[in-house]
N, CA, C and O of each residue as an XYZ file, in Angstrom:
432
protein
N       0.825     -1.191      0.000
C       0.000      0.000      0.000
C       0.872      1.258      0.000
O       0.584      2.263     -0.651
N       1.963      1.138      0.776
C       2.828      2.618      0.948
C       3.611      2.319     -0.669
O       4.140      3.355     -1.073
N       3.732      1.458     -1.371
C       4.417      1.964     -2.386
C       3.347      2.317     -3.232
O       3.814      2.922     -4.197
N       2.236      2.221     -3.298
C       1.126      2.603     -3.966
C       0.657      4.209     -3.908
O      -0.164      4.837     -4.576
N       1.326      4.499     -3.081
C       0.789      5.734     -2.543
C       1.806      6.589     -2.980
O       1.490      7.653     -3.514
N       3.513      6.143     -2.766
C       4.828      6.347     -2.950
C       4.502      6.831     -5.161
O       4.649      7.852     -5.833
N       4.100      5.590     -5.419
C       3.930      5.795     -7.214
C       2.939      6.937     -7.510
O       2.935      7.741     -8.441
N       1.991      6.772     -6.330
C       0.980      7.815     -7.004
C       1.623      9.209     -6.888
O       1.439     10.112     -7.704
N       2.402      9.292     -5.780
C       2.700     10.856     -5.408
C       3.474     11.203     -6.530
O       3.398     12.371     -6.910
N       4.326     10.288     -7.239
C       5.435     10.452     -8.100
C       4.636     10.712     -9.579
O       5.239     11.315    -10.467
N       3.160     10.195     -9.812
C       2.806     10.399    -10.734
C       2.124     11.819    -10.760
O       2.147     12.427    -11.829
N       1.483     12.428     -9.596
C       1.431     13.268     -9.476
C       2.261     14.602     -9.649
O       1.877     15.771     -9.679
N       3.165     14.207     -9.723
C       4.365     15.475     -9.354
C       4.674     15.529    -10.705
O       4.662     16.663    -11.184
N       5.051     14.270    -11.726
C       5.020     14.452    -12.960
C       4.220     15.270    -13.932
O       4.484     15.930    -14.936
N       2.945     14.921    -13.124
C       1.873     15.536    -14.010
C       1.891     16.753    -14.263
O       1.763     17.407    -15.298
N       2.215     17.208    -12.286
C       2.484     18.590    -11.970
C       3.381     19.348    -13.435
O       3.124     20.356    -14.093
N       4.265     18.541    -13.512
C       4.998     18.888    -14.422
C       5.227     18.919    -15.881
O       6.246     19.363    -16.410
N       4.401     18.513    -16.376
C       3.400     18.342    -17.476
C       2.904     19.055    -17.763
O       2.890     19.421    -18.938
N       1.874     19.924    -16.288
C       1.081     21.019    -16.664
C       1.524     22.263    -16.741
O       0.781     23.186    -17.079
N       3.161     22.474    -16.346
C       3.098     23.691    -16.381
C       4.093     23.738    -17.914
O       3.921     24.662    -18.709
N       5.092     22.663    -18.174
C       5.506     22.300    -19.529
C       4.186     22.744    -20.642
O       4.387     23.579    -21.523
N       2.956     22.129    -20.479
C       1.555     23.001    -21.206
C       1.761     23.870    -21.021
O       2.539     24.336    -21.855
N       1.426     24.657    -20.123
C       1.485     26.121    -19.864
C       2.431     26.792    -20.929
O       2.087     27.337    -21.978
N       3.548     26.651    -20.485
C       4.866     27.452    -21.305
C       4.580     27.164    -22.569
O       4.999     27.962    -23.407
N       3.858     26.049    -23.007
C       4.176     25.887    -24.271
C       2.824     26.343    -24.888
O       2.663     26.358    -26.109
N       2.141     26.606    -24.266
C       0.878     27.547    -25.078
C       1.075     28.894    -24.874
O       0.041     29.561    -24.909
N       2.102     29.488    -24.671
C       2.451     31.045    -24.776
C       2.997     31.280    -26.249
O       3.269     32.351    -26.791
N       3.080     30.001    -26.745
C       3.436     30.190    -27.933
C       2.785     29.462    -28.993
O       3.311     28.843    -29.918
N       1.666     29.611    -28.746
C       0.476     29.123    -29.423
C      -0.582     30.239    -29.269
O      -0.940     30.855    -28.265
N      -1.024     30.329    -30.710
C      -1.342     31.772    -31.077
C      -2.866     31.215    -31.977
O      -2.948     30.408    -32.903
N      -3.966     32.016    -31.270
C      -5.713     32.507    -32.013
C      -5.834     33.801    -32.811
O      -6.049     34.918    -32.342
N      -5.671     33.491    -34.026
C      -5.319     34.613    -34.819
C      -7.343     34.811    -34.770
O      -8.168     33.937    -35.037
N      -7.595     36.234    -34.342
C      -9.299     36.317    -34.546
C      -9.196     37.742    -35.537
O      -8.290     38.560    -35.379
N     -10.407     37.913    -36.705
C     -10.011     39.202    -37.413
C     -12.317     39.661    -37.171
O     -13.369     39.057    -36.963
N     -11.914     40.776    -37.357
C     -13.811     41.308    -37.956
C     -14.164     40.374    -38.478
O     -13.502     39.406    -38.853
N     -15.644     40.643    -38.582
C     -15.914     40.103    -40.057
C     -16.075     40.408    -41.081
O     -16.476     39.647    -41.961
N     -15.642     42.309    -41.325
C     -15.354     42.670    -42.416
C     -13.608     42.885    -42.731
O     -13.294     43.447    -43.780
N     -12.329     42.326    -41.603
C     -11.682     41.976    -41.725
C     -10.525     43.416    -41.019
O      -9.300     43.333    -40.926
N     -11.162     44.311    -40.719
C     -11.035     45.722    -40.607
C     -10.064     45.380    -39.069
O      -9.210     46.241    -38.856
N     -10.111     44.560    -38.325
C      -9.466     44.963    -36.980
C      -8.901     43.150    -36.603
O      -9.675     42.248    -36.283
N      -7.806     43.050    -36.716
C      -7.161     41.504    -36.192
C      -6.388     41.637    -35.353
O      -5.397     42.358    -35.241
N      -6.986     40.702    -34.544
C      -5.852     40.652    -32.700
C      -5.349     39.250    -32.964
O      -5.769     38.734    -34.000
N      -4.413     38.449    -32.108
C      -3.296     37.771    -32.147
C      -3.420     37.377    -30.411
O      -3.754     38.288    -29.654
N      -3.246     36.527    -30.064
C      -3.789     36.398    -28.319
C      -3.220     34.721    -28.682
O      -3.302     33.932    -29.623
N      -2.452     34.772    -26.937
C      -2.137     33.500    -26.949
C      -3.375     32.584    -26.616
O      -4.603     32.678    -26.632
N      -2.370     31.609    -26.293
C      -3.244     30.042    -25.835
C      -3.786     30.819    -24.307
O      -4.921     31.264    -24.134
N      -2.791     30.840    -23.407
C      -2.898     31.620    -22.612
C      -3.467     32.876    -22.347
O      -3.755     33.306    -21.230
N      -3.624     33.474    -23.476
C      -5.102     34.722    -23.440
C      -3.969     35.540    -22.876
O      -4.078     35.566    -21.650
N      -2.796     36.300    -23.350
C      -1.875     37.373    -23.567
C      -2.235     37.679    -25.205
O      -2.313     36.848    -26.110
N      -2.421     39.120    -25.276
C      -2.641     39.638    -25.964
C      -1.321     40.095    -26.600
O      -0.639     40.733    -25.798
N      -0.586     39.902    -28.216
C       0.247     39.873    -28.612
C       0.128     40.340    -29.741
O       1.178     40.201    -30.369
N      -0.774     40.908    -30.392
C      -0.966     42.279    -31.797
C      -2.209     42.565    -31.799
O      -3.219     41.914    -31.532
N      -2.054     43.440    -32.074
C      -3.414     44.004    -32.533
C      -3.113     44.819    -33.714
O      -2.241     45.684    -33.629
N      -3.866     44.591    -35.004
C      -3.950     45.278    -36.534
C      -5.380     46.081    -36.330
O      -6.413     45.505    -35.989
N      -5.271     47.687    -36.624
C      -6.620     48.268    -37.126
C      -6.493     48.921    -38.716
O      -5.430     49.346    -39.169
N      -7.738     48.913    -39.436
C      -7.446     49.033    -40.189
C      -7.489     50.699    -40.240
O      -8.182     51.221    -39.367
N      -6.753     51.660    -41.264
C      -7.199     53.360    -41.070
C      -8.357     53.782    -40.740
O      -8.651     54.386    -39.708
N      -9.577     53.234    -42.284
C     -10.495     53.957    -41.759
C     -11.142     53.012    -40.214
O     -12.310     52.709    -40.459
N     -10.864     52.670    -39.263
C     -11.416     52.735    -38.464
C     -11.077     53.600    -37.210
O     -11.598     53.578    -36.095
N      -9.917     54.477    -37.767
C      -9.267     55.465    -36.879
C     -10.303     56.873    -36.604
O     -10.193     57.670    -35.672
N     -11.510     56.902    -37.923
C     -12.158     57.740    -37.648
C     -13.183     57.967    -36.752
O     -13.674     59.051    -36.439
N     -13.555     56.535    -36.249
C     -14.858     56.878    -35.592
C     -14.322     56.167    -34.166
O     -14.112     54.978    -34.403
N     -14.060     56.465    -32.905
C     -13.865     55.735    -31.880
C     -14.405     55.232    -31.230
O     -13.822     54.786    -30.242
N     -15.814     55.007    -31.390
C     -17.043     54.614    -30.757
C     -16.772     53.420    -31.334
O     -16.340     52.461    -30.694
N     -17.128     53.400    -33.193
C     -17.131     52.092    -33.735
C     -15.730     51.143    -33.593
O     -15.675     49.914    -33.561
N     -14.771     51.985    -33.528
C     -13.320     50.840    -33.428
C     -13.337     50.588    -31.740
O     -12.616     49.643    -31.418
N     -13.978     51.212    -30.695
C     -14.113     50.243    -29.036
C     -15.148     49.013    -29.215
O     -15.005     47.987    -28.548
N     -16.313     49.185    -30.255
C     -16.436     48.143    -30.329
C     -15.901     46.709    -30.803
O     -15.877     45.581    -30.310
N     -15.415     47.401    -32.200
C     -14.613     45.899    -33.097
C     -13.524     45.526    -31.955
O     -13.436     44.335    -31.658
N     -13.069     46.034    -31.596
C     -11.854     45.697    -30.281
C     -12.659     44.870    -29.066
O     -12.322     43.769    -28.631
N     -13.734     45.617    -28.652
C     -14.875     44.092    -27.811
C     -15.254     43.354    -28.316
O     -15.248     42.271    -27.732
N     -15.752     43.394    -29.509
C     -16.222     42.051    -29.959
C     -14.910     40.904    -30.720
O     -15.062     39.712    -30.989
N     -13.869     41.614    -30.888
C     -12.834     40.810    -31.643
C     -11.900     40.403    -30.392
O     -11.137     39.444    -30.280
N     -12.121     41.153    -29.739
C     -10.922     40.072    -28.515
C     -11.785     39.721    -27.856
O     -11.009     39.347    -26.977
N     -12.912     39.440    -27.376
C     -13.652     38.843    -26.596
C     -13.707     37.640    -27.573
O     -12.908     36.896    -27.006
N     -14.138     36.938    -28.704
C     -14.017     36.007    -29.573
C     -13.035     35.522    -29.366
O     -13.074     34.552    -28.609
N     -11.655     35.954    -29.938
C     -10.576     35.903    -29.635
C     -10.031     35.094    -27.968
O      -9.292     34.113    -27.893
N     -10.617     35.810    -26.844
C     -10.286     35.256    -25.602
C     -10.905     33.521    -25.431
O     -10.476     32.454    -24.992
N     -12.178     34.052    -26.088
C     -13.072     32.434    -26.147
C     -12.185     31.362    -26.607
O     -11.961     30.232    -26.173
N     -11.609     32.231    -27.907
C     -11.163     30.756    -28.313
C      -9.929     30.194    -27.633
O      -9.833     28.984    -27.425
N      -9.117     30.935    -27.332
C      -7.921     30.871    -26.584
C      -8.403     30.056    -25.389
O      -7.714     29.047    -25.238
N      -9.466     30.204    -24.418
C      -9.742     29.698    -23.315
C      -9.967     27.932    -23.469
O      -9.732     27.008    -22.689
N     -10.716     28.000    -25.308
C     -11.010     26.410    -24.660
C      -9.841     25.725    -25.480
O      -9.740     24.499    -25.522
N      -8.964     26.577    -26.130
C      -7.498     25.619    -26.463
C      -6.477     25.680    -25.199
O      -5.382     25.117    -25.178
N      -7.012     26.440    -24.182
C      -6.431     26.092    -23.026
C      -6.638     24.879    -22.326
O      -5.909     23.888    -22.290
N      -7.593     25.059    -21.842
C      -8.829     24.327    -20.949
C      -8.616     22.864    -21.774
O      -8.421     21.854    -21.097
N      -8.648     22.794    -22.875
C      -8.724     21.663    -23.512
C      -6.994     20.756    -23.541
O      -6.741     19.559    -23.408
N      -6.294     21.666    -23.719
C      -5.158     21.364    -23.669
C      -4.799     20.594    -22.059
O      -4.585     19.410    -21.800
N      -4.835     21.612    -21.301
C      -4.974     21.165    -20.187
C      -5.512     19.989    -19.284
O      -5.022     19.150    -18.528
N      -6.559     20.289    -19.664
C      -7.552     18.900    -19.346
C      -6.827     17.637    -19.702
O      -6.644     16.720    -18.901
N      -6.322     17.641    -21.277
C      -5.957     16.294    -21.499
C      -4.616     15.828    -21.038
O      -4.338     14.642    -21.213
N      -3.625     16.742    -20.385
C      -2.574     16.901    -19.337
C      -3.572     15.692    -18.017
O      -3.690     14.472    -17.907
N      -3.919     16.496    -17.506
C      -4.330     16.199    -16.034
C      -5.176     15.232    -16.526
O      -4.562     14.304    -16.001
N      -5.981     14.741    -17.040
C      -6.305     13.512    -17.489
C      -5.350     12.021    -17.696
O      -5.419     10.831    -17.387
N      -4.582     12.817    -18.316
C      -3.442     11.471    -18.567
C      -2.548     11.037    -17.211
O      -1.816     10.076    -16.974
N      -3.002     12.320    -16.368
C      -1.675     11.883    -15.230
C      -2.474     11.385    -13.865
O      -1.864     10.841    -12.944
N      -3.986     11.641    -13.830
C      -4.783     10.871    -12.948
C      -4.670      9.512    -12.660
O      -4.639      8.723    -13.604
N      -4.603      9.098    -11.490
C      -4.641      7.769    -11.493
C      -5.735      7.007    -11.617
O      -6.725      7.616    -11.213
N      -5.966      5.947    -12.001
C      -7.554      5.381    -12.322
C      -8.587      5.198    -11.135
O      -8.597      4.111    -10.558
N      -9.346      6.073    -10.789
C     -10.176      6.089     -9.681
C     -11.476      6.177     -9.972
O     -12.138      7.132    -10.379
N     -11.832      4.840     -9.664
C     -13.371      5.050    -10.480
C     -14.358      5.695    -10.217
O     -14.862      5.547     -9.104
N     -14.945      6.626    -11.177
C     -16.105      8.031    -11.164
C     -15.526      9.220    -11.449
O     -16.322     10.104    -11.765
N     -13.932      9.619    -11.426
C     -13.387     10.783    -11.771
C     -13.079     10.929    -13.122
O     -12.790     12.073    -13.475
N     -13.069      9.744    -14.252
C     -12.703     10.116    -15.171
C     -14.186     10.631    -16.242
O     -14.225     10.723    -17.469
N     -15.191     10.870    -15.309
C     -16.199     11.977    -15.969
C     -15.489     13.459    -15.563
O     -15.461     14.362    -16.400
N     -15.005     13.609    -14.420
C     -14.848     15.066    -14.708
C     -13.595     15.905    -15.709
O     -13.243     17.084    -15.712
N     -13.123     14.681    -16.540
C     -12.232     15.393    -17.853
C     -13.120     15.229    -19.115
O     -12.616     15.353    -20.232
N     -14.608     14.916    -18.927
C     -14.988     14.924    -20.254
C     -15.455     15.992    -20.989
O     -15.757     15.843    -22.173
């Protein structure tokens, strides 16, 4: 039993380490999101760091309309980033769980 416990801790700590190896490595994993008339494109990691933003001129004229394309294009943008996180992640800590039966619903 104590080496059972001894393997699990060790698988744990791996995992630990796994997840943050994910981590680092979705800072460099990039959700390119643009308008949908193509006028304003942000660049946002996996991690949801914001890393360009393109506007196009004419949207320099009206500042009302370019605070919006900037909410609605990085808010999209954050979405998607969140579930290539979340997803990424998940299948980390999934793989490093030990088999305990009823927990492997909460990675589905």
């Amino acid at each position: 039993m104590f080496g059972d416990m001894m393997g699990m801790m060790g698988k744990l700590k791996e995992t630990q380490q796994k997840v943050e190896a994910t981590k680092k490595r979705l800072d460099t994993v990039y959700i390119d999101e643009k308008s949908a008339d193509g006028l304003l494109s942000v660049s946002i990691s996996a991690n949801r760091a914001i890393k360009e933003i393109k506007i196009d001129d004419s949207l320099l004229q009206d500042k009302e309309q370019l605070e919006d394309y900037l909410i609605l294009t990085l808010n999209k943008a954050i979405e998607n980033a969140t579930k290539v996180n979340e997803t990424e992640l998940a299948a980390v800590a999934k793989e490093g769980m030990p088999n305990i039966p009823g927990m492997d619903s909460l990675f589905k």
